[in-house]
C-alpha positions in Angstrom: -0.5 -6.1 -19.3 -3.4 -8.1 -20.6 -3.5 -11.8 -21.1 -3.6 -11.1 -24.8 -0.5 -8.9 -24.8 1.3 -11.7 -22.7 0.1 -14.4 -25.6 1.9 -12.4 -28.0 5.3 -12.2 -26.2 7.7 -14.8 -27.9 8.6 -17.5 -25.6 11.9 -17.8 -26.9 12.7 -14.4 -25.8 11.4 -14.5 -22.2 13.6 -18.0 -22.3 16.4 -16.0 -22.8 15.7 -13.2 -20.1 14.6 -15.5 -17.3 18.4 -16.8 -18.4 19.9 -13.9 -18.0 17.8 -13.5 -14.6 19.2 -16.2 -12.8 21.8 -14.0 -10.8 19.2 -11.6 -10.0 16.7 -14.2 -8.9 17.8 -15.0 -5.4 14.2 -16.7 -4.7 14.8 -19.0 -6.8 10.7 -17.6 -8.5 9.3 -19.1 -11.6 10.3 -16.0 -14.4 7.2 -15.5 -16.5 5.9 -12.8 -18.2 3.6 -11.8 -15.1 7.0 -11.7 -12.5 7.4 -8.0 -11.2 10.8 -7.2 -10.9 10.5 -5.3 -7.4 7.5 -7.4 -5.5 8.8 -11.1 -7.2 12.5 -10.4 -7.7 13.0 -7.8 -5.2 15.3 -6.2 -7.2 16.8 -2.8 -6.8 17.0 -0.4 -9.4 20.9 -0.3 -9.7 20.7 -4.5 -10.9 17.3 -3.8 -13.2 19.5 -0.8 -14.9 22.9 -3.6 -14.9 20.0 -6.0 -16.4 18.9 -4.1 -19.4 22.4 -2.9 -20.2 23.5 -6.9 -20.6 20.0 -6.9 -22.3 21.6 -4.4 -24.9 24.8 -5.4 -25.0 23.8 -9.2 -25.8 20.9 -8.2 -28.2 22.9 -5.1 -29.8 19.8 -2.5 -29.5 19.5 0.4 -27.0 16.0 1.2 -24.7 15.2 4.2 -23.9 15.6 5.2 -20.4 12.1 6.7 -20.7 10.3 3.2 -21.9 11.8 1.7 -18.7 9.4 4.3 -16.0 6.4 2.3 -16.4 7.7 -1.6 -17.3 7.1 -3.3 -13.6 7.3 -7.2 -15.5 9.5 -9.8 -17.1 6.5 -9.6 -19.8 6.3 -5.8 -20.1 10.4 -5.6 -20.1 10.0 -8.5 -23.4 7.6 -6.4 -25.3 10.4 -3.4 -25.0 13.0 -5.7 -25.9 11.4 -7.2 -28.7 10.3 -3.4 -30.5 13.9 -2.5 -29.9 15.3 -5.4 -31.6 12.3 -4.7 -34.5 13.3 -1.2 -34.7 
């Protein structure tokens, strides 16, 4: 992710999913758009996949299972949330 695609990410959004990151966030880490899920969070993939369903349960879209191979942070995951909820 470039620093241009981060600019465009809504801040409210990644507000809201740093929120719902708290339980995961055992670190206690800033959550920005640049925190990696495994090398900031150290998060396994059984909590990421319990993340995005709360994700779509709490936003009332569904993500693709195939969108999530390549999203590694906070920012990339916000960019598939936000096309979802556009969709």
């Amino acid at each position: 992710m470039t620093s241009a695609d981060s600019a465009a990410i809504d801040p409210e959004l990644l507000g809201e999913l740093g929120d719902m990151l708290t339980g995961l966030n055992k670190n206690s880490v800033p959550i920005t758009a640049e925190t990696d899920f495994n090398a900031d969070l150290n998060v396994d993939s059984v909590a990421v996949m319990d993340f995005v369903l709360a994700v779509e349960d709490r936003y009332d879209i569904s993500i693709p299972i195939n969108l999530l191979t390549e999203v590694r942070t906070v920012g990339e995951f916000a960019a598939v949330v936000a096309s979802a909820r556009s969709a």
